[in-house]
Every structure is written in C-alpha cells, then in structure tokens.
C-alpha positions as CSV (number, residue, x, y, z in Angstrom):
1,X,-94.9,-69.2,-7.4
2,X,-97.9,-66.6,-7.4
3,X,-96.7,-66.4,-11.4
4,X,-96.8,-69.6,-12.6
5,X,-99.5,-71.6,-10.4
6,X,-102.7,-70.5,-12.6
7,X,-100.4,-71.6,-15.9
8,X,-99.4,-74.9,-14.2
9,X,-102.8,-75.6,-12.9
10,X,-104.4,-74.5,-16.8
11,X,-101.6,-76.9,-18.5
12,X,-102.5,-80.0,-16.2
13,X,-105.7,-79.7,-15.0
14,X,-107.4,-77.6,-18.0
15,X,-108.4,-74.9,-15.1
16,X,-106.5,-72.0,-13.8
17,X,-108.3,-71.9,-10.7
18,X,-107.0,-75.6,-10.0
19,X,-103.3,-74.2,-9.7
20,X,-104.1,-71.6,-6.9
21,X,-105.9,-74.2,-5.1
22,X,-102.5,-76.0,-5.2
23,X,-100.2,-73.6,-4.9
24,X,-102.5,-72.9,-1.5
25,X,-101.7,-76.4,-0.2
26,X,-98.4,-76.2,-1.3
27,X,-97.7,-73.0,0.3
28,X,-99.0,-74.1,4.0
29,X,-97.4,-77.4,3.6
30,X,-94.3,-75.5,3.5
31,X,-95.2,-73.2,6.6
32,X,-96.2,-76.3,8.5
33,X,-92.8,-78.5,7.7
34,X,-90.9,-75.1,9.0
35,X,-93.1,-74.9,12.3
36,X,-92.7,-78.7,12.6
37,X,-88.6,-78.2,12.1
38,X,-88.8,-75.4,14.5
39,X,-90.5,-77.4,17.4
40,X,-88.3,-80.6,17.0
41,X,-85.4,-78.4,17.4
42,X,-86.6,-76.3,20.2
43,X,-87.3,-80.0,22.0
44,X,-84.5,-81.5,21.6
45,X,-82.1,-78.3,22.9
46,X,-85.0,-78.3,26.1
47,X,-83.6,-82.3,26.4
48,X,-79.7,-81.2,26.7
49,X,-80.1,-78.3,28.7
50,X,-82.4,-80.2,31.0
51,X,-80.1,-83.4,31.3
C-alpha cells in the first residue's frame, strides 16, 4: 500500500501527493471499521452474559 499509493494517486489524479492523502483515509477507515467490529462484538457478548 505504502508502494503503490503515490503511483495510483499520479495515474488518476496527475499528483503523487493525492495518493498518500488517500491511502491516509483509506488506512484509518480500515482501523476505525476494526474498532467499530471490536465494540459491536464486545456488546453483544456483555448482552448474553448479562441475560
């Protein structure tokens, strides 16, 4: 990912810088569906054990 971001973001956007900018978005989004996963889980094993 770290590789090919500037090439993506020069071969679409005309600007390498373009590509870290998304790979950065892309990156977090990733982190944040994983941290979202993790929570839902956690919650719903809290809702067994409690009832």
């Amino acid at each position: 990912m770290f590789i090919m971001s500037p090439e993506i973001g020069q071969s679409l956007f005309g600007q390498a810088i373009l590509g870290e900018y998304f790979r950065t978005f892309m990156v977090y989004g990733v982190i944040g569906v994983a941290l979202g996963i993790h929570v839902w889980k956690a919650n719903k094993k809290s809702r067994i054990v409690v009832e």
